[in-house]
C-alpha positions as CSV (number, residue, x, y, z in Angstrom):
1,X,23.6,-6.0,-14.3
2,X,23.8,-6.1,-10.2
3,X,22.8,-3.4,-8.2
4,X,24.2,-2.7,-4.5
5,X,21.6,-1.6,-2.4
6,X,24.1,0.7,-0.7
7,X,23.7,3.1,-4.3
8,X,20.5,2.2,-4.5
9,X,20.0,4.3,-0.8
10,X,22.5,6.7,-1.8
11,X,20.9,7.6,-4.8
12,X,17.6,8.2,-3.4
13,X,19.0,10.4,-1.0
14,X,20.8,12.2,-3.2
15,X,17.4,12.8,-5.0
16,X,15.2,13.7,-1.8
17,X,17.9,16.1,-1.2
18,X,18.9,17.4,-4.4
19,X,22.5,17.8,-3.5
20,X,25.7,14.9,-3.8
21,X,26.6,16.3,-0.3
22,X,23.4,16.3,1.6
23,X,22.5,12.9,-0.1
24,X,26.1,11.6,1.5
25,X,25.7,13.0,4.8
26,X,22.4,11.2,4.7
27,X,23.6,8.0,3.8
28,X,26.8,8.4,6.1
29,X,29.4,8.1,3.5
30,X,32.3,10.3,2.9
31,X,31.6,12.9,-0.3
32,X,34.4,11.4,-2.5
33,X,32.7,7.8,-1.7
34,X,29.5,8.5,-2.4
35,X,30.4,10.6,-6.2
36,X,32.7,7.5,-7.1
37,X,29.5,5.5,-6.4
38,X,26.8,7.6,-8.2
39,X,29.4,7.6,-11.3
40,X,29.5,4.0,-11.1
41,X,25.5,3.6,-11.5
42,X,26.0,6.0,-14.2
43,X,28.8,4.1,-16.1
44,X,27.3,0.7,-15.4
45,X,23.6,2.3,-16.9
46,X,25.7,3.7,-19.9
47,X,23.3,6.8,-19.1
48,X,23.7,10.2,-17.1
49,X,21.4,10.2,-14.1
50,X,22.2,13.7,-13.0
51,X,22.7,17.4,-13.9
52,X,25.1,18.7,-11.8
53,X,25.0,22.4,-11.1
54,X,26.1,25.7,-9.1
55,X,22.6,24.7,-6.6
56,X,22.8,21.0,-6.7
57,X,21.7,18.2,-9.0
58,X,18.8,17.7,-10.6
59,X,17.6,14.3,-12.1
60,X,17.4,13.7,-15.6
61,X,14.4,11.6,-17.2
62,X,16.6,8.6,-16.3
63,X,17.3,9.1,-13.5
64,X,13.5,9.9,-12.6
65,X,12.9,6.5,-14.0
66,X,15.2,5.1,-12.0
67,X,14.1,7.1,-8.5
68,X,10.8,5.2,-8.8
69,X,12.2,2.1,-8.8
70,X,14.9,2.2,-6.3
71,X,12.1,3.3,-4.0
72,X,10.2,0.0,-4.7
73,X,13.1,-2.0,-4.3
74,X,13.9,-0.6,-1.0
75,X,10.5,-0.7,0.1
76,X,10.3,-4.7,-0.7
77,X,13.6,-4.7,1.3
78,X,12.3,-3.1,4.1
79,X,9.0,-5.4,4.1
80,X,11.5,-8.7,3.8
81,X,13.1,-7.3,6.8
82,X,10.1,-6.4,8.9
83,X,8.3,-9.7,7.9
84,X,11.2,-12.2,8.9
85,X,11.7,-9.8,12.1
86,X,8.5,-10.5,13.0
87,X,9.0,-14.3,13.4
88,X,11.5,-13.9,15.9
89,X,9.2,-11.9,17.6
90,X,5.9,-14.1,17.2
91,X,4.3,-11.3,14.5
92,X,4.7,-13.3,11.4
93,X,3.7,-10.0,8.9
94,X,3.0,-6.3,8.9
95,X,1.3,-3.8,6.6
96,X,2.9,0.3,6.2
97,X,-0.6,1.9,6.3
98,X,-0.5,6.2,6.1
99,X,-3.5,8.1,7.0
100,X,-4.5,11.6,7.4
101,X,-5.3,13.3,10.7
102,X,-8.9,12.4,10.3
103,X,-8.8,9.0,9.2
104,X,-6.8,8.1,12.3
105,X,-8.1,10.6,15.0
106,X,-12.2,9.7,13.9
107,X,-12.5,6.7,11.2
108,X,-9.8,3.8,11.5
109,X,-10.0,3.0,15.1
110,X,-12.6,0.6,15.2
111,X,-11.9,-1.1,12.1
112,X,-8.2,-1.5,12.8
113,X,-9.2,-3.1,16.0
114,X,-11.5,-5.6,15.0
115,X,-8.8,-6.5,12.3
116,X,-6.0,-6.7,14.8
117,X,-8.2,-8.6,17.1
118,X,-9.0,-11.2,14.3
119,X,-5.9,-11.5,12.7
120,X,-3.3,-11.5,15.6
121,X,-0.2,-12.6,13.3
122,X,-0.3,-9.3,11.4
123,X,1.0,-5.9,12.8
124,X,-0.1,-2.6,11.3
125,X,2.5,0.2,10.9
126,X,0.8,2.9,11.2
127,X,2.3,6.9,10.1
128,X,0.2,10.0,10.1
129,X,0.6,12.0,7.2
130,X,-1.6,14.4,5.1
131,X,-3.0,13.3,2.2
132,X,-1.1,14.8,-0.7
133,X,2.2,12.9,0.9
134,X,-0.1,10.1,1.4
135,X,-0.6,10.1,-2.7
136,X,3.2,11.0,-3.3
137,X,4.0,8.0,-1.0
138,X,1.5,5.5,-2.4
139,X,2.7,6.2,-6.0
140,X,6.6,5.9,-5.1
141,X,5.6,2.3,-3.1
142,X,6.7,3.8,-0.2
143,X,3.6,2.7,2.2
144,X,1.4,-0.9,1.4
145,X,-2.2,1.6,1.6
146,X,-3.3,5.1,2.9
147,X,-6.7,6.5,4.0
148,X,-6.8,9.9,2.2
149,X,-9.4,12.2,1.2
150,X,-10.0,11.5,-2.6
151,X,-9.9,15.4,-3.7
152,X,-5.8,15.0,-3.0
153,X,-5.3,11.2,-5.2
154,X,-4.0,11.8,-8.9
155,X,-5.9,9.6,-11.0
156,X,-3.7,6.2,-11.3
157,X,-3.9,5.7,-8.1
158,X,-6.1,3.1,-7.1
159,X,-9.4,3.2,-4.6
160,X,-12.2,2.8,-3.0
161,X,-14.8,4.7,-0.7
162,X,-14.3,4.3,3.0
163,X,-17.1,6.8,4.2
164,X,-18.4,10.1,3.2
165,X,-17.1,13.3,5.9
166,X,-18.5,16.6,5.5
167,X,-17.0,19.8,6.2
168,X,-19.2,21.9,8.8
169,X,-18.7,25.0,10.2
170,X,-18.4,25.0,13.9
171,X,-19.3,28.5,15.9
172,X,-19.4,29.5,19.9
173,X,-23.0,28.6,21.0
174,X,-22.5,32.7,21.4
175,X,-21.1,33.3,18.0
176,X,-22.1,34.2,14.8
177,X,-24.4,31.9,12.7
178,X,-25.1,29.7,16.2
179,X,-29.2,29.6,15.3
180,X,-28.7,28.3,11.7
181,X,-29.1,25.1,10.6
182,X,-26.9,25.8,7.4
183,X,-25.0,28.8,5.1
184,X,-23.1,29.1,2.4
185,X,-19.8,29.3,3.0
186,X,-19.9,32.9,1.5
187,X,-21.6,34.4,4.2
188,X,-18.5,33.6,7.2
189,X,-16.8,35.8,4.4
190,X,-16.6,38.7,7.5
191,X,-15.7,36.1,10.2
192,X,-12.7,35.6,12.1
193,X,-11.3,32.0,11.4
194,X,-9.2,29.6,13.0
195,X,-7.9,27.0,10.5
196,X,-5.4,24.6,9.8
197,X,-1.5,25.2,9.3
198,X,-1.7,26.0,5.5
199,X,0.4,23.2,4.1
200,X,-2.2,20.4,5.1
201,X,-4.2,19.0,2.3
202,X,-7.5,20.2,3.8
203,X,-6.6,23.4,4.6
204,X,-5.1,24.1,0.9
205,X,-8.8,22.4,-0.5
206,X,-10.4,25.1,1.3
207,X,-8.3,27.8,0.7
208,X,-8.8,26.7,-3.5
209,X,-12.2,27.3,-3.3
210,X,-12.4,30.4,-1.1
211,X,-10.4,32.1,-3.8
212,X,-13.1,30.6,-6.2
213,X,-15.7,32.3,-4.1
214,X,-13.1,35.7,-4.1
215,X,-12.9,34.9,-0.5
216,X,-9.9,36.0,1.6
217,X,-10.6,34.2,5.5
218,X,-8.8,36.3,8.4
219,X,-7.6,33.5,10.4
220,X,-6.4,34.1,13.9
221,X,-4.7,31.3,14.9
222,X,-3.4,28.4,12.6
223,X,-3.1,25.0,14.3
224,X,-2.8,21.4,12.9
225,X,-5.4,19.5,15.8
226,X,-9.0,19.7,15.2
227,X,-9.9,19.4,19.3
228,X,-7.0,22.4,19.4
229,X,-8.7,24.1,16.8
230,X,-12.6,23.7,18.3
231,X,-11.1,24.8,21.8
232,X,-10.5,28.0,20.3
233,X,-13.6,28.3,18.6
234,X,-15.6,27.5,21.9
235,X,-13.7,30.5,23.6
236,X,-14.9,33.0,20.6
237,X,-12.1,33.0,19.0
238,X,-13.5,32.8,15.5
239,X,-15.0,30.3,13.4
240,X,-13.8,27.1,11.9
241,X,-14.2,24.5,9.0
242,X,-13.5,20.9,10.1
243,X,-14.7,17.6,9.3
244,X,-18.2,16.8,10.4
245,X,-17.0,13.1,12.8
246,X,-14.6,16.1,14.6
247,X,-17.2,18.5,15.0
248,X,-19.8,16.2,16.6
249,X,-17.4,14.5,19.2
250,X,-15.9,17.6,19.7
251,X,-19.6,19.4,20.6
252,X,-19.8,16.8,23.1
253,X,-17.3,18.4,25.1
254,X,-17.7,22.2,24.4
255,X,-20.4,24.7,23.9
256,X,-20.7,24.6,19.9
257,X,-22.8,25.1,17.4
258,X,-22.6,22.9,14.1
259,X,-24.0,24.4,11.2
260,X,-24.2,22.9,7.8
261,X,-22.2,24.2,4.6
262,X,-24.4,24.0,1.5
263,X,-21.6,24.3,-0.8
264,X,-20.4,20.8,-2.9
265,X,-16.8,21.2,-1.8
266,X,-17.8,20.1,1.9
267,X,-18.6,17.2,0.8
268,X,-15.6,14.8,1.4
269,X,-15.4,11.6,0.1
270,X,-12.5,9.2,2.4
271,X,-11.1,6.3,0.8
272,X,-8.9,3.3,0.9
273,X,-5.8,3.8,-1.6
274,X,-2.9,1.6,-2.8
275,X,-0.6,1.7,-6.3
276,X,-2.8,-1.4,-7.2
277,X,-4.8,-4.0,-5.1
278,X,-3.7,-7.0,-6.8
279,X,0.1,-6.6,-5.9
280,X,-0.4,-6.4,-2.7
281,X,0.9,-8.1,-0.1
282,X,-1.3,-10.9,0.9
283,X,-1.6,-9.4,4.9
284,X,-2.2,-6.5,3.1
285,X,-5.1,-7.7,0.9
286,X,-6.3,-9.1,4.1
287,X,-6.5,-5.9,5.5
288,X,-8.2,-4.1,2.3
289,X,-10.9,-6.9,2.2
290,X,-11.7,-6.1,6.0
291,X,-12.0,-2.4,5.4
292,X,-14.0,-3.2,2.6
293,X,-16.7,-4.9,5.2
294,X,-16.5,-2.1,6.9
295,X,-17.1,0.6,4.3
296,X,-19.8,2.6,5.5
């Protein structure tokens, strides 16, 4: 059985978009083209891939089964490509790394450098992402590793600890709560709050245990930087939850106060993901076995 790599794109865009149409405008081929080539897979797999309906398509358990590994094979395409490129151009291999906005803004840097700076044949791709589509990513072998917090892996996906980042709470050196040392996150119940945008990872981690606590946070401004976000904080604009590397560098600059949460949900563990170690790449075991060194 021989697979065009041609269908193989199609048909993962026809899933991302859940619609024949979208998934051909996508993949720049005319409508009639691209059905004619999603019945072909079908025929040729002696097994319906999608339900067609009214709204779109949706995939069946085949065709689920056979979303996952398209993805892979394109994503070993992709890293063929990128890897031969790279000898025309003097960089022999690369790694696809994803990491959330506080991996890359406060915890990579160094390490990254000191890898690049050792190892000048290998370029890292870097994305930002947050890290639920860091886990959806890593599971479909769409990225080579990620730097998530571990609260938004699903279990199969493979780990280790990078360093630990606590949530604080950050305050105007004016504000409310500016002479304590540490609270429970109950007691900024009353507080203004400025936050994240509410699809982020973090911001839906703290959201699930406010509603644990029957908290309901007024936020006044929603914004997806953490120096953005401690700017307004500074001015009294309300109060803020954000990770504890953040809050120091960011006191540096602005008149805050950092107090500590005592709850066990600001305690956030970082870590070093991949869909399994052993299958890696080798420039990207390289790279694992030098952020292991650098674990803190």
């Amino acid at each position: 059985m021989r697979f065009d790599l041609v269908d193989l794109q199609l048909f993962i865009a026809v899933a991302d978009q859940r619609s024949i149409t979208r998934g051909a405008e996508r993949s720049h081929l005319a409508l009639a083209s691209a059905s004619a080539r999603i019945k072909g897979l079908e025929e040729a797999l002696g097994v319906a891939l999608l339900k067609r309906g009214r709204r779109g398509v949706e995939l069946t358990a085949a065709g689920e089964s056979l979303l996952d590994h398209a993805r892979l094979v394109i994503h070993q395409i992709d890293a063929m490509r990128g890897d031969l490129a790279g000898f025309a151009s003097g960089v022999r291999a690369s790694v696809h790394f994803l990491a959330n906005t506080s991996g890359l803004s406060e915890h990579l840097p160094k390490a990254l450098a000191g890898f690049l700076r050792e190892h000048r044949d290998v370029a890292i791709d870097i994305e930002e992402r947050e890290s639920t589509d860091i886990a959806a990513a890593i599971t479909a072998g769409a990225a080579d590793l990620g730097f998530a917090a571990e609260h938004a892996l699903p279990d199969h996906i493979e780990r280790f600890s990078f360093s630990e980042d606590r949530l604080m709470l950050v305050t105007s050196r004016r504000g409310p709560f500016a002479g304590r040392r540490q609270i429970d996150f109950q007691e900024a119940g009353a507080c203004d709050f400025v936050g994240l945008t509410s699809a982020t990872a973090l911001q839906m981690h703290i959201s699930k245990h406010a509603a644990r606590l029957g908290m309901r946070p007024h936020f006044r401004a929603r914004l997806r930087d953490f120096d953005a976000i401690c700017q307004l904080v500074a001015a009294d604009v309300g109060v803020a939850l954000v990770p504890e590397a953040a809050a120091r560098r960011c006191a540096k600059l602005m008149p805050l106060a950092i107090v500590r949460l005592r709850d066990a949900f600001a305690n956030r563990r970082l870590v070093i993901c991949a869909r399994s170690f052993k299958t890696l790449p080798r420039p990207a075991k390289m790279l694992v076995e030098h952020l292991r060194a650098a674990a803190v």
